[in-house]
NUMI-905137 format. One record per residue: residue number from 1; residue in one letter; chain; z, x, y of N, C-alpha, C in turn. Coordinates in Angstrom, 1 decimal, padded with zeros to 4 digits. Last residue first. Example, Ala and Ser with C-alpha at 12.3 -4.5 7.8 and 13.67 -1.06 7.14 Angstrom:
2
PT,resi,resn,chain,npz,npx,npy,capz,capx,capy,cpz,cpx,cpy
PT,2,s,A,007.1,012.8,-002.2,007.1,013.7,-001.1,007.9,012.9,000.0
PT,1,a,A,007.8,013.2,-005.7,007.8,012.3,-004.5,007.8,013.2,-003.3
END
This chain:
254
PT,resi,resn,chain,npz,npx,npy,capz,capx,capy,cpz,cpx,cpy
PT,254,x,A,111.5,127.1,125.2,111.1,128.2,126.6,112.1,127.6,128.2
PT,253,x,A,112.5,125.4,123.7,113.1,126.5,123.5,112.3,127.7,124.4
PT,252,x,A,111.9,122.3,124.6,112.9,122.8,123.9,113.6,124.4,124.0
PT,251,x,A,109.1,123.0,125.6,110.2,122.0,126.5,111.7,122.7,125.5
PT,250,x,A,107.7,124.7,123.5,107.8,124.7,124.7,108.9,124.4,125.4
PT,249,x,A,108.1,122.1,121.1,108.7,123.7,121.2,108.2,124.3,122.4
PT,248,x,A,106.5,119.4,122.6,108.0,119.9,122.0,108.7,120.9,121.7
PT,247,x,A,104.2,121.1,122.8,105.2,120.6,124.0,106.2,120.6,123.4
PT,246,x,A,103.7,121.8,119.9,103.3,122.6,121.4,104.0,122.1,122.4
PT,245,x,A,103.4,118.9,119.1,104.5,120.3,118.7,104.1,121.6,119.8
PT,244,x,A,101.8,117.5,120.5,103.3,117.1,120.8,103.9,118.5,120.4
PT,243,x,A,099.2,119.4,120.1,099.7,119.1,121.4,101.0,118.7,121.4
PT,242,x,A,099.1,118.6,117.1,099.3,119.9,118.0,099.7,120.2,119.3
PT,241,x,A,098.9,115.6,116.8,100.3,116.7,116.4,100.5,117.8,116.6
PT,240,x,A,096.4,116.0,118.0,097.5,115.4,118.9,098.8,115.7,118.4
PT,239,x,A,095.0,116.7,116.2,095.0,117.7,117.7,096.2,117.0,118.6
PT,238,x,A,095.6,115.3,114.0,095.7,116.4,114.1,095.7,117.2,115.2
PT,237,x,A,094.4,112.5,114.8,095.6,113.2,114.4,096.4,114.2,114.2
PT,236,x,A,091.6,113.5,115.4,092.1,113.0,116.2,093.8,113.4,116.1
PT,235,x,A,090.8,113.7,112.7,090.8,114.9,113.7,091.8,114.9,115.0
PT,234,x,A,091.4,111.1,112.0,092.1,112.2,110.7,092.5,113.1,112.0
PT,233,x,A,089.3,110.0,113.2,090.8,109.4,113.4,091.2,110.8,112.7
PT,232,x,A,087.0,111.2,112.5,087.7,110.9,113.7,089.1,110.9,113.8
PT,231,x,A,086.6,110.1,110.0,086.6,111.8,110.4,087.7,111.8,111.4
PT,230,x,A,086.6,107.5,110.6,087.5,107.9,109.2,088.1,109.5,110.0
PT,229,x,A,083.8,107.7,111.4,084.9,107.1,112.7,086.6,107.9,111.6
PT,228,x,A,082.1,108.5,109.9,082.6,109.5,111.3,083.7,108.7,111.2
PT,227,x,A,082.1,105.9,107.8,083.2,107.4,107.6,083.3,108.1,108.9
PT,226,x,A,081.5,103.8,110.0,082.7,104.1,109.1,083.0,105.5,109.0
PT,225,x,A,079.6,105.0,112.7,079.5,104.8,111.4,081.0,104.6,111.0
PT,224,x,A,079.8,103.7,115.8,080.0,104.8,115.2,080.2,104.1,113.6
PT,223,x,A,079.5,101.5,117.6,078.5,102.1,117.8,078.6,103.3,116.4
PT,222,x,A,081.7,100.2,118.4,080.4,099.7,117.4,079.1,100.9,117.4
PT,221,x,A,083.5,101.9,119.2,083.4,101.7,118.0,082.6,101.0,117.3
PT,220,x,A,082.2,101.8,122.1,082.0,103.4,121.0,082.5,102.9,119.6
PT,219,x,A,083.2,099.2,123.0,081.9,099.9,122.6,081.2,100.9,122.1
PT,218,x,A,085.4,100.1,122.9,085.1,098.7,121.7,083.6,098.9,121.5
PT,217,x,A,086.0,102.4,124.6,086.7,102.0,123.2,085.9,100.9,122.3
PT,216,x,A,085.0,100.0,127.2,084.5,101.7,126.6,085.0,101.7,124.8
PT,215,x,A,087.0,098.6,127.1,085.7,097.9,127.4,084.5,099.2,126.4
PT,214,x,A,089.1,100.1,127.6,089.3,099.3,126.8,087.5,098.9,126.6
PT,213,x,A,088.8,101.3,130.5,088.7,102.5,129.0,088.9,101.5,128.2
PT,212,x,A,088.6,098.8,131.8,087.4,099.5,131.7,087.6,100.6,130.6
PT,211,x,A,090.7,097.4,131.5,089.3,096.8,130.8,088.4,097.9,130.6
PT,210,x,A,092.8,099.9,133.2,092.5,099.5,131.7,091.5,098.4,130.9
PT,209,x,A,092.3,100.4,135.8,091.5,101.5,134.7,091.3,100.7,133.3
PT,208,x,A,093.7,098.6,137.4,092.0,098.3,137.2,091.5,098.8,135.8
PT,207,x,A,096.5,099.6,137.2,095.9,098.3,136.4,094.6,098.5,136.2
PT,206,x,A,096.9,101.6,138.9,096.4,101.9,137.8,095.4,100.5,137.0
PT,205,x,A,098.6,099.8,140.7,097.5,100.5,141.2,096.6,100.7,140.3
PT,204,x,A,100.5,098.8,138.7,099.7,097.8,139.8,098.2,098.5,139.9
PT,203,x,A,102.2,101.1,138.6,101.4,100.7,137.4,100.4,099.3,137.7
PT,202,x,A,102.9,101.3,141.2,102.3,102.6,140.8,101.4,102.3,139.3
PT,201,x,A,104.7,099.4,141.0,103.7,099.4,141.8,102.7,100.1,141.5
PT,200,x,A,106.7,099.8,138.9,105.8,098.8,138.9,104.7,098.8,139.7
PT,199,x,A,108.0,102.3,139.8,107.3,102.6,138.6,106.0,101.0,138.5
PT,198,x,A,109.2,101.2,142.3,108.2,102.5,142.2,107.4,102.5,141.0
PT,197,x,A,110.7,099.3,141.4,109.5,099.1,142.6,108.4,100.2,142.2
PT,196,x,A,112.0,099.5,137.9,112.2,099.8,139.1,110.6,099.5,139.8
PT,195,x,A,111.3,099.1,135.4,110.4,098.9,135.7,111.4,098.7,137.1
PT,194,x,A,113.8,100.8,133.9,112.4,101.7,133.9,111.2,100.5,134.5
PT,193,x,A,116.2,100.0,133.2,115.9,100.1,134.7,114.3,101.1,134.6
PT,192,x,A,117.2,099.3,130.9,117.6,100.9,131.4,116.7,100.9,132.5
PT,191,x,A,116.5,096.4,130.5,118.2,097.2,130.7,117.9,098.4,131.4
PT,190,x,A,113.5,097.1,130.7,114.4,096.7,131.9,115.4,096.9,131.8
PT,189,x,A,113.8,098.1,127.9,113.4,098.8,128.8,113.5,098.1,130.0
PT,188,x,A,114.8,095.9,126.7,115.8,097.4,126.9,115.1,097.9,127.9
PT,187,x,A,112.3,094.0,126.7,114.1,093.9,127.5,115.1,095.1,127.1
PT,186,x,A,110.2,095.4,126.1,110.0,095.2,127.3,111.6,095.1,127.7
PT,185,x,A,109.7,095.8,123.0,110.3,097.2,123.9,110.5,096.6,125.7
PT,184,x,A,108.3,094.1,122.3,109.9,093.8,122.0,110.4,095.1,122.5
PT,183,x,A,105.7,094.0,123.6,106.3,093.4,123.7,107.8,093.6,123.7
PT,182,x,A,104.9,096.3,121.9,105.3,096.5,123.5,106.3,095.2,124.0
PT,181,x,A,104.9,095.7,119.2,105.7,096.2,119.5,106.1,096.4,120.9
PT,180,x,A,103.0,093.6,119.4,104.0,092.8,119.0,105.4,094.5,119.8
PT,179,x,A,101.3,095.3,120.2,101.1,094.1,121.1,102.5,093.8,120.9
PT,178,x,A,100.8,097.1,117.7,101.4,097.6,119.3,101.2,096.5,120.4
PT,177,x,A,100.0,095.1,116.2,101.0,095.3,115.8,102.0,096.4,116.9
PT,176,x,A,097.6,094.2,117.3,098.1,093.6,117.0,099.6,093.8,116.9
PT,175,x,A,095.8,096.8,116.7,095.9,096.2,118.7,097.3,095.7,117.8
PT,174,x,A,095.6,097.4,114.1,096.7,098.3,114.8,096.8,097.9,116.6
PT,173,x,A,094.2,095.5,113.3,095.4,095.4,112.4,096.2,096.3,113.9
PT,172,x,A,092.0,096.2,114.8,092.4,094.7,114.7,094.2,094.8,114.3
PT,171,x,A,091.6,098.6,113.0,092.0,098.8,114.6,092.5,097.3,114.5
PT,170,x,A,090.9,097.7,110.5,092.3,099.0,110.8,092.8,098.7,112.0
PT,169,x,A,088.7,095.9,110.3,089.9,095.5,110.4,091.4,096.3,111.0
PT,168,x,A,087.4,098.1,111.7,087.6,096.3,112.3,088.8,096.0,112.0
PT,167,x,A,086.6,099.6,109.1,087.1,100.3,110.8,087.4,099.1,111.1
PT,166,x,A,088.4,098.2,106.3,087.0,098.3,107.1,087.7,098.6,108.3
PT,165,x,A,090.7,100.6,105.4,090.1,099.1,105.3,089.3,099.5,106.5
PT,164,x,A,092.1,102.9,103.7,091.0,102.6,103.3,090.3,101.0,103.9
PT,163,x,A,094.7,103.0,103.2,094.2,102.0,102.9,092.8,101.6,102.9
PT,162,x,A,095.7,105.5,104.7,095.1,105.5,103.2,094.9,104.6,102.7
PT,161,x,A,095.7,104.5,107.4,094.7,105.1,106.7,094.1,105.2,105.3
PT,160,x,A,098.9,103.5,107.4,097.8,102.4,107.2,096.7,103.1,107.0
PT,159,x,A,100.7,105.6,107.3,101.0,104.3,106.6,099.7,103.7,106.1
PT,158,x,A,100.1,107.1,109.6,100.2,107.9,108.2,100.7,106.5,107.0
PT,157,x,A,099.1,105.4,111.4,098.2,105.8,111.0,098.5,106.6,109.4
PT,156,x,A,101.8,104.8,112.4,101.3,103.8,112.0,100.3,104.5,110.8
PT,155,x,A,102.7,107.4,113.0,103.6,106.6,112.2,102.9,105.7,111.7
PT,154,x,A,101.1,107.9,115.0,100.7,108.8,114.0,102.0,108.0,112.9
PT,153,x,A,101.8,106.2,117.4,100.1,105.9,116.6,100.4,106.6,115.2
PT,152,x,A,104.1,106.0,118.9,103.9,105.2,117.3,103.0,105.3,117.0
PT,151,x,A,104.8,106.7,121.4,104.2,107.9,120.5,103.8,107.1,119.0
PT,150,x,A,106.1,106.2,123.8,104.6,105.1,123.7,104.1,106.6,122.4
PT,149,x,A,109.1,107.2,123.6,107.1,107.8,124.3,106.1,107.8,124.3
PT,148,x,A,110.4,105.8,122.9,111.1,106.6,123.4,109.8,107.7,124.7
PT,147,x,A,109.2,103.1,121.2,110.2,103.4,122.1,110.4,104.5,123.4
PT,146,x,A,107.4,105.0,119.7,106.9,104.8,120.6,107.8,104.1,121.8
PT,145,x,A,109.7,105.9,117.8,108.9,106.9,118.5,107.9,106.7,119.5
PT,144,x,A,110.3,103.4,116.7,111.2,104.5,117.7,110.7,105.5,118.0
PT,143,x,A,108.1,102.3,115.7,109.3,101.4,116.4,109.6,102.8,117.3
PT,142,x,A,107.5,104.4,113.8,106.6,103.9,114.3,107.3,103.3,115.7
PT,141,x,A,109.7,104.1,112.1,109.7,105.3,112.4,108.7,105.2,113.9
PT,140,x,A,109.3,101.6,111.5,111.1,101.4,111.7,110.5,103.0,112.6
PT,139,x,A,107.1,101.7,109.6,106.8,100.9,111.2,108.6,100.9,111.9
PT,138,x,A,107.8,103.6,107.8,106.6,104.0,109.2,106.7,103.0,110.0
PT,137,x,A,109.4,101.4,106.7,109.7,102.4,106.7,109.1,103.3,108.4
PT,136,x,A,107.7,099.4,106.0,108.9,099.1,106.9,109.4,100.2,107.2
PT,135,x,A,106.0,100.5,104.3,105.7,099.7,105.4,106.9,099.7,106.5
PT,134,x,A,107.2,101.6,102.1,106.9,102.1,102.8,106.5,101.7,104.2
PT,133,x,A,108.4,099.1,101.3,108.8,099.8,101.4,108.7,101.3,102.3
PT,132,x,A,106.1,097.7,100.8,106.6,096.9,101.6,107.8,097.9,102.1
PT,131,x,A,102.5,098.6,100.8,103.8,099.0,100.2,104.8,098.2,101.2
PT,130,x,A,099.0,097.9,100.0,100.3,097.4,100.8,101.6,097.9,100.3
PT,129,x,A,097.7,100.0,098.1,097.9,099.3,097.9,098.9,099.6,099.3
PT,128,x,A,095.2,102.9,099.0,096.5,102.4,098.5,096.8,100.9,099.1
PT,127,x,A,091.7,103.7,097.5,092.9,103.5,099.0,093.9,102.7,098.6
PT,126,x,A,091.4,106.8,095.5,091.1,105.3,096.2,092.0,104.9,096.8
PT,125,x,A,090.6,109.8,097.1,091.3,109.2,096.5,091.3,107.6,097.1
PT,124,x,A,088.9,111.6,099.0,088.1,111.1,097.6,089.2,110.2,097.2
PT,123,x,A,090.6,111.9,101.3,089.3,111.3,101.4,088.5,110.9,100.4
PT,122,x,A,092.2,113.6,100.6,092.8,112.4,100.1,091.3,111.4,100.3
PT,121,x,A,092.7,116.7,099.6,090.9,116.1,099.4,091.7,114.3,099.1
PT,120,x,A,094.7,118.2,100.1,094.8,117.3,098.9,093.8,116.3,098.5
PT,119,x,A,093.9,118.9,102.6,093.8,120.2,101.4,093.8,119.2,100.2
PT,118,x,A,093.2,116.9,104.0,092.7,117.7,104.1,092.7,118.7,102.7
PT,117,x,A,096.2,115.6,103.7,094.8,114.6,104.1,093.1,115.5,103.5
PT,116,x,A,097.7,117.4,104.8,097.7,116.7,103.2,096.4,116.2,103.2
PT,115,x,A,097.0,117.7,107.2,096.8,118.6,106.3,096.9,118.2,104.9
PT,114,x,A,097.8,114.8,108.3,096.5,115.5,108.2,096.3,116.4,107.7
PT,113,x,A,100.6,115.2,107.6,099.8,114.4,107.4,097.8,114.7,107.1
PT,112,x,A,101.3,116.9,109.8,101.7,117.1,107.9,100.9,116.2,106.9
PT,111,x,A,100.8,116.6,111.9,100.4,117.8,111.3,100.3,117.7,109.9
PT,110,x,A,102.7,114.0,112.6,100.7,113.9,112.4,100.6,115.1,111.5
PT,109,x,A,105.1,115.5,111.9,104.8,114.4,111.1,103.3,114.1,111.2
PT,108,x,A,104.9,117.1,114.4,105.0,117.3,113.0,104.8,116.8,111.8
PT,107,x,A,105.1,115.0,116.5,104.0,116.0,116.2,104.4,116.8,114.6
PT,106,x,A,107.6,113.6,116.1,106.2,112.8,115.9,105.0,114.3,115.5
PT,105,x,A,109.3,115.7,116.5,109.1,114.9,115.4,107.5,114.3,114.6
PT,104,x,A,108.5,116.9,118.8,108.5,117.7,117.5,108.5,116.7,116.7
PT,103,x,A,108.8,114.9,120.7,107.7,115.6,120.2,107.6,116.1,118.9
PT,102,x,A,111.7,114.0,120.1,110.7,113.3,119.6,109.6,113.6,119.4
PT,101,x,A,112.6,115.9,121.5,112.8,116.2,120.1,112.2,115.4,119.2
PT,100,x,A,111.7,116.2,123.7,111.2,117.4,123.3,111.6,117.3,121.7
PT,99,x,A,113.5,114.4,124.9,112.0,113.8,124.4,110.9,115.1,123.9
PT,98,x,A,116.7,113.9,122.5,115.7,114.1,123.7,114.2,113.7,123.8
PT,97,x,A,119.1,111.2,122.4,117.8,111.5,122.1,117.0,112.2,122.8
PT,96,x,A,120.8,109.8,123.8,121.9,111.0,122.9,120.3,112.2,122.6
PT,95,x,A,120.0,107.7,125.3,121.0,109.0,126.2,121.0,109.9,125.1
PT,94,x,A,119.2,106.0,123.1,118.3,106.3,124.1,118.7,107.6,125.0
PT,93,x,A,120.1,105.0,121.2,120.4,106.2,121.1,120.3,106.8,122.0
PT,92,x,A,119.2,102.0,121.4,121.0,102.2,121.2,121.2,103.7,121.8
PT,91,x,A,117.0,102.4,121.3,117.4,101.9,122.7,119.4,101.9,122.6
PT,90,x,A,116.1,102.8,118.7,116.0,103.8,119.7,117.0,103.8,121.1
PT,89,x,A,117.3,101.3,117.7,118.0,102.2,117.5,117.7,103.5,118.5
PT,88,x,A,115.5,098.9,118.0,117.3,098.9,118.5,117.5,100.3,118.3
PT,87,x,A,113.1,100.2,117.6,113.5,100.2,118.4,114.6,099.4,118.6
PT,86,x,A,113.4,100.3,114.3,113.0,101.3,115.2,113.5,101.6,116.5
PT,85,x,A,113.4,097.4,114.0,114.5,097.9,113.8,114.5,098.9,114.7
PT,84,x,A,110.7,096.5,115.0,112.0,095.3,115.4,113.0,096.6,114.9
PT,83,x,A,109.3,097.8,112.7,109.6,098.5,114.5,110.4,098.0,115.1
PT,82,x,A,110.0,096.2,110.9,110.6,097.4,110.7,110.7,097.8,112.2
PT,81,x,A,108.4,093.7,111.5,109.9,093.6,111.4,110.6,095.3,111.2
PT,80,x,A,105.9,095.1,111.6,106.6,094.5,113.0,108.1,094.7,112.9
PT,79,x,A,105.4,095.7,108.8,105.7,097.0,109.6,106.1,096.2,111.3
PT,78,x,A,104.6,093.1,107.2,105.9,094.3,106.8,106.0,095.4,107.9
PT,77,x,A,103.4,091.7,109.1,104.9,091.2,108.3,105.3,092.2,107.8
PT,76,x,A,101.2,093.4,109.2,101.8,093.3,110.0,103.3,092.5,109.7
PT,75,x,A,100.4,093.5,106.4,101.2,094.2,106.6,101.4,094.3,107.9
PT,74,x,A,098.9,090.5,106.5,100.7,090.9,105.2,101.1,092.7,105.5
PT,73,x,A,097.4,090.9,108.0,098.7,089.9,108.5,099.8,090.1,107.6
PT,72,x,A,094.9,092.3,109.5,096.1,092.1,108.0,097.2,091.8,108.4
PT,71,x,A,092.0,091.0,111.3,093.7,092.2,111.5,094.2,091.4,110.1
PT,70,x,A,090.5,090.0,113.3,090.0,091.0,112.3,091.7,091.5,112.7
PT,69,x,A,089.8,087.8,115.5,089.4,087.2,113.7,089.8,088.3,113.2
PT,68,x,A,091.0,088.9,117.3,091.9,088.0,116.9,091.1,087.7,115.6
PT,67,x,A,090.0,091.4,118.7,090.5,091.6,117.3,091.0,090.5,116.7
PT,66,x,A,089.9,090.7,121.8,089.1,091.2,121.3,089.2,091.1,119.6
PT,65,x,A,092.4,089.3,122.3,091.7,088.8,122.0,090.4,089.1,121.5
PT,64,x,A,093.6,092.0,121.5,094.1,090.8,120.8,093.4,089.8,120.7
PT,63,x,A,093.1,093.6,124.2,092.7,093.8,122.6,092.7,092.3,121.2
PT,62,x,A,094.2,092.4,126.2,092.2,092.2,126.1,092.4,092.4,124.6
PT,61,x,A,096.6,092.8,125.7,096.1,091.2,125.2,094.8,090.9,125.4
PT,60,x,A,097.1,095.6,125.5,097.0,094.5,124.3,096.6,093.2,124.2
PT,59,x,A,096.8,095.7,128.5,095.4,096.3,127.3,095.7,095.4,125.9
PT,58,x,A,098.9,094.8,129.1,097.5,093.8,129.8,096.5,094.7,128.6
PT,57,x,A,100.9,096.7,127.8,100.8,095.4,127.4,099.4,094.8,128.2
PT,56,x,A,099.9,099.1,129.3,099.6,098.8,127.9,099.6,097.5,127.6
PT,55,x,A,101.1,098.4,132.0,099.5,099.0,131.5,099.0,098.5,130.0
PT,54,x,A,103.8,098.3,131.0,103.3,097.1,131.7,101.5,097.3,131.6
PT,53,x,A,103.7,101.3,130.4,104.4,100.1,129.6,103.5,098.8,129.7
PT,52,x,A,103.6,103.2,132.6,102.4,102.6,131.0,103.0,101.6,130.5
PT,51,x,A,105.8,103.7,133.4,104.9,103.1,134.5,103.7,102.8,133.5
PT,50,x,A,107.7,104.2,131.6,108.2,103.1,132.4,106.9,102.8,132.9
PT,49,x,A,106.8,106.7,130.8,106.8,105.9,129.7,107.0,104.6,130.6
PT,48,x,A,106.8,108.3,133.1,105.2,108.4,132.6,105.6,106.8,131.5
PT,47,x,A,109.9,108.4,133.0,108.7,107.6,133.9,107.5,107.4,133.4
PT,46,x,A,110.0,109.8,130.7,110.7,108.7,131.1,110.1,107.6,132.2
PT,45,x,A,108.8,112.3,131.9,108.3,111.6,130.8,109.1,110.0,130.6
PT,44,x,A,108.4,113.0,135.1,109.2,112.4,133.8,108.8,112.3,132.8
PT,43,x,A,105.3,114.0,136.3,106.7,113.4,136.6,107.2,113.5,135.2
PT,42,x,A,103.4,115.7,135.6,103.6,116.1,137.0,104.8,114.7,137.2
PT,41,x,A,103.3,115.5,132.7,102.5,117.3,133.4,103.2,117.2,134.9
PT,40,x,A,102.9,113.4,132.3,104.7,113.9,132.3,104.3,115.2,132.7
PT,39,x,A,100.5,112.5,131.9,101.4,111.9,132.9,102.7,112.7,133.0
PT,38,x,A,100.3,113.3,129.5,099.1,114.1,130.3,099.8,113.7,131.6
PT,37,x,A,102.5,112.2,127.5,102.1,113.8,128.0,101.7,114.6,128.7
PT,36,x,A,101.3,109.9,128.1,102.5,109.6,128.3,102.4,111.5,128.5
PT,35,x,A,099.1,110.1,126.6,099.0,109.2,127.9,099.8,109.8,128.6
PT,34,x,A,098.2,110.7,124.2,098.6,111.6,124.7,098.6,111.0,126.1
PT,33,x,A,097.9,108.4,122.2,099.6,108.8,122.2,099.3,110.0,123.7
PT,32,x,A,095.1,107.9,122.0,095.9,107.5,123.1,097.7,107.9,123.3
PT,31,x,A,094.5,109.3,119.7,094.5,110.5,121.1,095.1,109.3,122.1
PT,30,x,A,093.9,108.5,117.6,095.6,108.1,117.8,095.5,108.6,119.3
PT,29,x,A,090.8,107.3,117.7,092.0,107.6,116.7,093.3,107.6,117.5
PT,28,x,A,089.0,106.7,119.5,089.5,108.2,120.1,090.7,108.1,119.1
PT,27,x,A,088.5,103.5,119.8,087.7,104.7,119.5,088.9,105.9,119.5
PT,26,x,A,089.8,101.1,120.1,089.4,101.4,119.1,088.7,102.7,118.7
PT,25,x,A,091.4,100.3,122.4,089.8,099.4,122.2,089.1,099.9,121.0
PT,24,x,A,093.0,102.2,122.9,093.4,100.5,122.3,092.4,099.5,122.0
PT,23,x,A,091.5,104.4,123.6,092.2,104.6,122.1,092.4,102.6,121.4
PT,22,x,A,090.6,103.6,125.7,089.5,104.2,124.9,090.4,103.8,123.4
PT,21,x,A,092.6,103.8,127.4,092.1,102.5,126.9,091.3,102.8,125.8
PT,20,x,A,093.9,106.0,127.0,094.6,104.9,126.4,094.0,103.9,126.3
PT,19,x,A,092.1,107.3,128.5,092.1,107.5,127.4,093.0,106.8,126.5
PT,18,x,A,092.5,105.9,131.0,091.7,105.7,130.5,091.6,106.0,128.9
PT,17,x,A,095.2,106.9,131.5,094.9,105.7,131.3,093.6,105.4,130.9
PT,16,x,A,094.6,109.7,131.9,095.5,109.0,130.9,095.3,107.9,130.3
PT,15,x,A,092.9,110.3,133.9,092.0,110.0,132.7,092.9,109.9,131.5
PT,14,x,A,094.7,108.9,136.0,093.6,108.3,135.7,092.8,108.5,134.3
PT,13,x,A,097.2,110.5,135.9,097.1,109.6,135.6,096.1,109.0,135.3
PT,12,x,A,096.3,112.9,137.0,096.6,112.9,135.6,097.1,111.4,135.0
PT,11,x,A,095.8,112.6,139.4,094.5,113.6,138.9,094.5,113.2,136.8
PT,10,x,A,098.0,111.0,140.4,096.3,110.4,139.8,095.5,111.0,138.9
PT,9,x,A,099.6,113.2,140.6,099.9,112.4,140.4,098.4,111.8,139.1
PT,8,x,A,098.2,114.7,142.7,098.2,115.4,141.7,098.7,114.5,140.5
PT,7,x,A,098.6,113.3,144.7,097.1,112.8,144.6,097.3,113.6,142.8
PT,6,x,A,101.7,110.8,145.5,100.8,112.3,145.2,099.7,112.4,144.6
PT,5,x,A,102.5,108.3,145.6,101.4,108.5,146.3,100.7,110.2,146.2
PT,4,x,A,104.3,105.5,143.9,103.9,107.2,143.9,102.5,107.2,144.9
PT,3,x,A,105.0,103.0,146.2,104.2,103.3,144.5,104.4,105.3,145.0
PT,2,x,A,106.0,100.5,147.5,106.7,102.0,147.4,105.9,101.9,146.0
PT,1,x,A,104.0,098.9,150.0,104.3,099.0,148.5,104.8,100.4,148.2
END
């Protein structure tokens, strides 16, 4: 089986994948975006994105079945069909786009977020109404940022938090709508040849990790109050808009 075989490889693949599971099973807020990061420390980021792909999708459909009574269906109608856009455009732009520029993006956008979050005391403001506008919007932005580096959490999250819905439902709502999105990222990403021998095999081996950081994830979220978990996610967003903008200006301009 031609899979990667460097051990330095694993060292950063394993608690990737795990922390991706933790994140798709509901706990650790958006920290699953940092998969693809913690993997690109020692290959591609192009790869790290090719060899999670097929990972992710077997996590969405534990999740799916885990969340199938608990998810919002009027705004998965408004943010699927927008990432349906997201990603043509990503997959149109795919050569012109760096991934130092998607950092910056996505990581600036959590930062901005969470500081509003924070200074504009949004935590006392009541929770906003479904916007169909904005919906499609974050899930078009959502679409192409995880296209390009499994990065959609903080797109989703700056749309759907200030909604304020039961922890259950939020996550339910958010397996569902990166189920629909892995999914429709699967036939560009074979056009551009990202599930080659090497990247499939190498995501074979990993396979095991994900019930188990998924299994973990479902279990820490019953376990943790509403508001911590609220805390959580905000904090969560925030350390991870620091890490992409940290990489992204690094990769870019050192």
């Amino acid at each position: 089986m031609d899979m990667i075989i460097d051990p330095w490889f694993y060292a950063a693949a394993v608690p990737a994948v795990l922390l991706v599971g933790l994140s798709k099973g509901g706990f650790a807020g958006g920290l699953g975006i940092l998969g693809v990061p913690m993997m690109a420390l020692v290959i591609s980021p192009l790869q790290a994105a090719g060899i999670l792909l097929p990972i992710l999708i077997v996590m969405d459909l534990m999740g799916v079945w885990a969340y199938r009574k608990s998810f919002h269906l009027k705004n998965l109608a408004i943010m699927v069909p927008g990432a349906a856009i997201g990603i043509l455009i990503a997959a149109l732009t795919a050569s012109y786009v760096t991934d130092n520029f998607v950092r910056l993006l996505v990581g600036g956008i959590a930062l901005a977020f969470a500081l509003d979050h924070w200074i504009g005391r949004r935590a006392e403001a009541a929770p906003k109404e479904v916007n169909q506008t904005k919906g499609t919007a974050w899930g078009a932005i959502g679409g192409f940022t995880s296209f390009v580096a499994h990065a959609g959490g903080p797109p989703f999250q700056i749309y759907m938090l200030p909604q304020k819905l039961d922890k259950k439902l939020y996550v339910g709502t958010s397996v569902m709508f990166f189920w629909a999105v892995n999914l429709i990222k699967v036939p560009p990403y074979a056009l551009l040849g990202q599930f080659e021998i090497t990247n499939l095999s190498t995501s074979l081996m990993l396979m095991p990790l994900a019930p188990i950081g998924m299994w973990l994830g479902i279990k820490a979220l019953d376990l943790i109050p509403e508001k911590p978990f609220y805390r959580f996610a905000y904090m969560a967003l925030f350390l991870v808009g620091c890490k992409l903008v940290w990489d992204g200006g690094t990769g870019a301009f050192l």
